[in-house]
N, C-alpha and C positions, 0 to 999 in steps of 0.2 A: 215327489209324486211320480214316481216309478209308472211305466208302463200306461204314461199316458200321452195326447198331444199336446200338453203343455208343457214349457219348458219356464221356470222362475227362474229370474236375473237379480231381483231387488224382492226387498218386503213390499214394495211399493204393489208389487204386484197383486195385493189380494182386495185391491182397489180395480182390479180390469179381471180376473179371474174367476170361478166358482170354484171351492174346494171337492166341490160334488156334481162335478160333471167334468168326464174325462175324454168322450170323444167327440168328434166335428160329424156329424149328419150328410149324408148325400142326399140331396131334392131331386135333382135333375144329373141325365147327362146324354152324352149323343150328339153334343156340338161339335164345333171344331175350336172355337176361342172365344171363352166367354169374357164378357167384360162389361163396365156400366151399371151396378146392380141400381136400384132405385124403389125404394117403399113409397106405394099411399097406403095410407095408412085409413081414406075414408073410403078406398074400397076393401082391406086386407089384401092386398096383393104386392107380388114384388114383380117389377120390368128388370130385363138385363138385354142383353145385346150377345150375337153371336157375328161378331165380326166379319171371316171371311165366310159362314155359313150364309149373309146378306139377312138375317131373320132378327127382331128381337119379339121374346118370349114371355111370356106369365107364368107367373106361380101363386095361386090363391094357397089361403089358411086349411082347406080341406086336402089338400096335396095336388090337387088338379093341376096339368102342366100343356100349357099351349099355345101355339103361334099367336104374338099378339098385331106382329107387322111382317109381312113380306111381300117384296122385298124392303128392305129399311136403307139402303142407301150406305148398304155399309158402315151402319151406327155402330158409334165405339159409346164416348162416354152419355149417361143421360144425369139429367136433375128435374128438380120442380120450382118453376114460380116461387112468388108471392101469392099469385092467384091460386096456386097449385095447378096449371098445364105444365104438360114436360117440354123440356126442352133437351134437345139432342145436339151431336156434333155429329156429324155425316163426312163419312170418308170419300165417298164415289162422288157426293155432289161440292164437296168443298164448302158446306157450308156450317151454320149453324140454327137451327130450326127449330119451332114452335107447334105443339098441337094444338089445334084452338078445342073450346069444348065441344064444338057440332063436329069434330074431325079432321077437319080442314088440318095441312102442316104448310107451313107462312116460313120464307125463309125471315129470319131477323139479321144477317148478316154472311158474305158470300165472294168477301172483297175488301181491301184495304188501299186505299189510294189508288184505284184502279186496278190492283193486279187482286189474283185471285188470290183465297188462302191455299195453302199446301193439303192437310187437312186436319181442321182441327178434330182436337182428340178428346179432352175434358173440361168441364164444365161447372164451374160454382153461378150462385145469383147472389147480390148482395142485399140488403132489407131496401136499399131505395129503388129497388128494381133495375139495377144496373147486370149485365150478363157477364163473366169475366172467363174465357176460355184460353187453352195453350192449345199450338197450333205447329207441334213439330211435322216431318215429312214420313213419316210412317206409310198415309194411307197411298201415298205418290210414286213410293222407292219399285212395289212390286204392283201384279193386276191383280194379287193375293187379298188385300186388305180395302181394295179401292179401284183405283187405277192409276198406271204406270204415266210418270210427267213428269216437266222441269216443273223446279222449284219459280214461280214467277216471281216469288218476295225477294228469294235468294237467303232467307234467312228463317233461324224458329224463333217465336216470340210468341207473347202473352198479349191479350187483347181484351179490352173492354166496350160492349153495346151500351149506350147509355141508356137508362131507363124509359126516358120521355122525351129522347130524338129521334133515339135510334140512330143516332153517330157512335161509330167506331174511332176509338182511340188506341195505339200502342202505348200499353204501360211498361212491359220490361222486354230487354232484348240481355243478348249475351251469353243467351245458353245455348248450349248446342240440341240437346232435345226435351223442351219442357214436359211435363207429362200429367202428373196430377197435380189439383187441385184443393185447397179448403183453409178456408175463412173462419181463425178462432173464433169462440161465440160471441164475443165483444164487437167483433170485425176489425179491430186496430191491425191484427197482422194475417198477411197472406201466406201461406204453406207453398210452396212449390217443388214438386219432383225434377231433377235433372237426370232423366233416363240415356244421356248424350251416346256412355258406353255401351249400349247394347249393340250399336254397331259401327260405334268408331274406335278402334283402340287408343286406348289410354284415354280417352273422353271419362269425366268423373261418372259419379254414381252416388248421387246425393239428395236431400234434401234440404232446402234452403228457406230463409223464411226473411218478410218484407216488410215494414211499417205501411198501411195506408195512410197515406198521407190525406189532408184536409180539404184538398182538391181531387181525390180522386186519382192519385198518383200513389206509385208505389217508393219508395225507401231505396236503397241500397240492399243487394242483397246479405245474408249471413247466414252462414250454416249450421245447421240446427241436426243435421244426424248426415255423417259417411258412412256408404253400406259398403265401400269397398269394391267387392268382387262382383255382387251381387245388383239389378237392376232393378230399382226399385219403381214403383208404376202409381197406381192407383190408391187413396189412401184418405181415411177420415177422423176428424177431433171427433174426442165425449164430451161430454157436460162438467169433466173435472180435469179438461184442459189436455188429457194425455193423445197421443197419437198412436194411429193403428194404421201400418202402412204394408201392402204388398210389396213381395221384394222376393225373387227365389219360390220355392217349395215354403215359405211360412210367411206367417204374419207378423209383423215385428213392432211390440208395442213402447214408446216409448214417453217419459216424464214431460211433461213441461218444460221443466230444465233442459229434455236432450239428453239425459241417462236413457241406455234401453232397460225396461224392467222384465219384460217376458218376451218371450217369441209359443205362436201357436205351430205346430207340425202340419204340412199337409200335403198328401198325395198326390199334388200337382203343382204348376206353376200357375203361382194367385196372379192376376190380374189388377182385380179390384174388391173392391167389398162396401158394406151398407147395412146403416143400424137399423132395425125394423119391427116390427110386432107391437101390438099392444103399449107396449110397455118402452118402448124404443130398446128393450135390455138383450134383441135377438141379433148378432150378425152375421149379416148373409154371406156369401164368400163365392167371388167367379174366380174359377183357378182351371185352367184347359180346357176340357172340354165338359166342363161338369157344374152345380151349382151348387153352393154346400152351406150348412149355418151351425153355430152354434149358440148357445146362453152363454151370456156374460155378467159379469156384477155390474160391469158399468152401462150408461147409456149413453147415447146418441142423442147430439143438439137436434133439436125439432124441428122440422122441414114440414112445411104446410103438407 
């Protein structure tokens, strides 16, 4: 497939592909760093997040594009409920937060054993309502993404709100910059990005993956894709188990097993991305300062 933004690694790939669609869409741009994309699907629209821009944004099915929060707090990553309210990770405020439906945003979590978070970054929910975010020092390093602090944890880790206490628990520690997020459709195992290298030298650049355990714990980690040079970020399962992860200038989709089978091309540094439309078969794509999508064969696990 010559001359297009797909690049095939595997046959596998024509299970995450369209033979008849060859380029990626621009919706948006004008930002400064987008990131967070997030579909509801019961109004047609997609949220994203423009980080250091302090704004996050809409994009309805008619092309319409506009402020949906400012300021936002320095939202990086978002998701939805069970209930379907979003919930966000806020850089500037350290926290992680809830839209209620009348508008109101509640923090759900802003603190671990006293000390504050760093700031968290991304965001899964799991079916019993439980919140499960990573929490590296991104938004703390500059007053770029957030604002400029010590680390009061002293460390990045992954954190869980419980559904029906709203206690906070640390589930994994040991990485140096956790990043993204997602929960096979089963829920048995956790995905986790270790973006550590983007600004430690020789810090890995990987993604890892967790057993949930029966209490609510997570497993041992085990590596499930090394991107090597490359920083891998934000990134979601389909419904046929494969992973689709930012990392660089493209999207890099990979087997269940952990073969890569395609990579998508793209004119900027992808951030994050998110299945959405109709169909769940649309994904959208934050990458610099831009919002992009394309059709895919495959879909997107369902999110209220």
């Amino acid at each position: 497939m010559d001359e297009t933004d797909f690049e095939w690694l595997d046959p596998r790939a024509i299970d995450c592909f369209l033979t008849n669609v060859y380029r990626v869409e621009r919706l948006a741009t004008g930002m400064r760093w987008t990131e967070g994309p997030v579909w509801f699907a019961d109004q047609n629209c997609l949220l994203w997040s423009d980080v250091p821009g302090n704004r996050m944004w809409r994009w309805t099915e008619d092309g319409h594009v506009d402020v949906f929060r400012a300021p936002s707090g320095h939202a990086n990553g978002n998701t939805r409920d069970r209930e379907g309210r979003l919930v966000t990770c806020e850089h500037q405020n350290r926290r992680v937060s809830r839209t209620e439906y009348d508008g109101r945003i509640i923090t759900l979590a802003d603190c671990f054993e006293g000390k504050r978070f760093n700031s968290p970054n991304d965001v899964v929910v799991k079916s019993d309502g439980s919140v499960w975010f990573s929490d590296p020092d991104y938004g703390i390093m500059t007053d770029y993404e957030g604002g400029r602090a010590d680390s009061e944890l002293g460390c990045c880790c992954i954190y869980r709100i419980d559904g029906q206490t709203g206690g906070v628990s640390r589930v994994a520690d040991g990485y140096v910059r956790p990043n993204g997020l997602a929960f096979s459709q089963d829920e048995k195992l956790l995905y986790v990005a270790e973006s550590g290298g983007s600004h430690t030298p020789g810090a890995p650049l990987k993604i890892n993956v967790h057993s949930v355990l029966d209490d609510s714990r997570l497993g041992p980690a085990s590596l499930f894709a090394d991107f090597g040079d490359v920083v891998p970020d934000g990134f979601r399962i389909d419904d046929r188990g494969y992973l689709w992860s930012s990392a660089g200038k493209a999207i890099h989709v990979y087997a269940p097993d952990g073969m890569p089978v395609g990579r998508i091309r793209m004119p900027e540094n992808v951030a994050n991305l998110a299945f959405g439309g109709c169909r769940r078969n649309r994904l959208f794509i934050t990458a610099g300062t831009s919002l992009y999508a394309v059709y895919t064969a495959a879909r997107g696990i369902q999110i209220p």
